[in-house]
C-alpha positions as CSV (number, residue, x, y, z in Angstrom):
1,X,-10.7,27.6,13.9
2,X,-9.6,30.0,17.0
3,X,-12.7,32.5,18.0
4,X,-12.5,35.9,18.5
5,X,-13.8,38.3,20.8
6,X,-14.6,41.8,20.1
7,X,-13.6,44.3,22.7
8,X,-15.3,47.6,23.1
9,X,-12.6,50.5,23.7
10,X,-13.4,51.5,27.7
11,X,-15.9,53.7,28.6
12,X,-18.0,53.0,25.6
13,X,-21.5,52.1,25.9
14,X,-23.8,49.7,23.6
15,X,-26.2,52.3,21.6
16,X,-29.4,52.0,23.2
17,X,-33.2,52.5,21.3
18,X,-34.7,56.0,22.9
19,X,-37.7,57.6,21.7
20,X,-38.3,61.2,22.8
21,X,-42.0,62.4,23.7
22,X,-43.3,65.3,27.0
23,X,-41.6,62.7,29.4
24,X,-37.9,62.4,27.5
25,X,-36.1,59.5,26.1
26,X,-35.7,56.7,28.4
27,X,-36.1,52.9,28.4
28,X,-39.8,52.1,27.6
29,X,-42.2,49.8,29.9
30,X,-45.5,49.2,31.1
31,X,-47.4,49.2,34.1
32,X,-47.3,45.4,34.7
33,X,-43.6,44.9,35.6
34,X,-42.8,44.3,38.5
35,X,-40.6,47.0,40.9
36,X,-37.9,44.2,40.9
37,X,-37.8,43.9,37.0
38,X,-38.1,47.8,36.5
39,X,-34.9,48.1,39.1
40,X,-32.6,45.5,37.4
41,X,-33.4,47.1,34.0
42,X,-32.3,50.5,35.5
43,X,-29.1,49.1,36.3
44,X,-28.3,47.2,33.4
45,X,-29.6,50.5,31.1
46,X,-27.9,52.6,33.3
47,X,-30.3,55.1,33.8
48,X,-32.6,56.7,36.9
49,X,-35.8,56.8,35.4
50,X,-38.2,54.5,33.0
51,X,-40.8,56.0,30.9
52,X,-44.5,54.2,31.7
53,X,-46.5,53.4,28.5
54,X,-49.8,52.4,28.0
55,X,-51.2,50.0,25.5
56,X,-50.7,52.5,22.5
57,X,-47.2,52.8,23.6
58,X,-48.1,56.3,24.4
59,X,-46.2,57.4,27.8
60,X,-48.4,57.8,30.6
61,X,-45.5,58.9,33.4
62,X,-42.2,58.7,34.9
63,X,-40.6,56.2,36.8
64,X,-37.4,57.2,38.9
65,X,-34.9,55.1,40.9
66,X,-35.5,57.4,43.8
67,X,-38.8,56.1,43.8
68,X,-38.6,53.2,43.2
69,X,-35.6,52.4,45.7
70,X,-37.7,54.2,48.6
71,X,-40.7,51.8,47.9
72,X,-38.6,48.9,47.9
73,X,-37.6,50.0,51.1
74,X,-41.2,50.2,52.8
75,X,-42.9,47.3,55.3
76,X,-45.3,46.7,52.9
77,X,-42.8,45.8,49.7
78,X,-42.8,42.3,48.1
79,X,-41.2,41.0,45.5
80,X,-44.2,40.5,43.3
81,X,-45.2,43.8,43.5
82,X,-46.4,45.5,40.2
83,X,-46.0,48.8,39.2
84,X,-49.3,49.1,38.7
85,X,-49.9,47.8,42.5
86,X,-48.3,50.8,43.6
87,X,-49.1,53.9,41.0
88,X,-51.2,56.7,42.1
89,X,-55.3,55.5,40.2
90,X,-55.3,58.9,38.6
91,X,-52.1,59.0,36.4
C-alpha cells in the first residue's frame, strides 16, 4: 500500500481553539510556563500575545511578544524563568 499525504492549499492555516473573554481570543496558558515555552508557542500559533489564566481558567492578563522579547533580552534573563517569576504581584 503507497501512503498519502494531505497537502493544505497555501496560505491556509490549521483552525486553532480560541475562546473570547475582556482580554480577547488568544492561545490560553498559565502563569507557570516558562518565557522560553510561552515564546516558541507564539511562534508556532502565530500570534503576539497569550492570554494568562488562573486555576479556574479564568484569564487574569495579557501576555505580548513585545514583552516578552524585551525581557528575554535583559541581564537578568534565564532560561528557566517562569512567567510567574517575572509578573507584576498585583495582577
Amino acid at each position: 500500500m503507497t501512503p498519502v499525504q494531505t497537502q493544505h492549499p497555501a496560505g491556509h492555516r490549521s483552525p486553532t481553539a480560541v475562546a473570547y473573554d475582556g482580554h480577547g481570543p488568544g492561545p490560553r496558558i498559565r502563569d507557570d510556563m516558562t518565557v522560553e515555552v510561552a515564546l516558541s508557542l507564539m511562534a508556532g500559533a502565530r500570534v503576539d500575545h497569550l492570554v494568562l489564566c488562573d486555576g479556574d481558567d479564568q484569564s487574569t492578563g495579557l501576555v505580548t511578544l513585545t514583552w516578552l522579547a524585551g525581557l528575554r533580552d535583559s541581564p537578568v534573563y534565564t532560561d528557566r524563568i517562569r512567567l510567574r517569576d517575572v509578573l507584576a504581584p498585583a495582577r
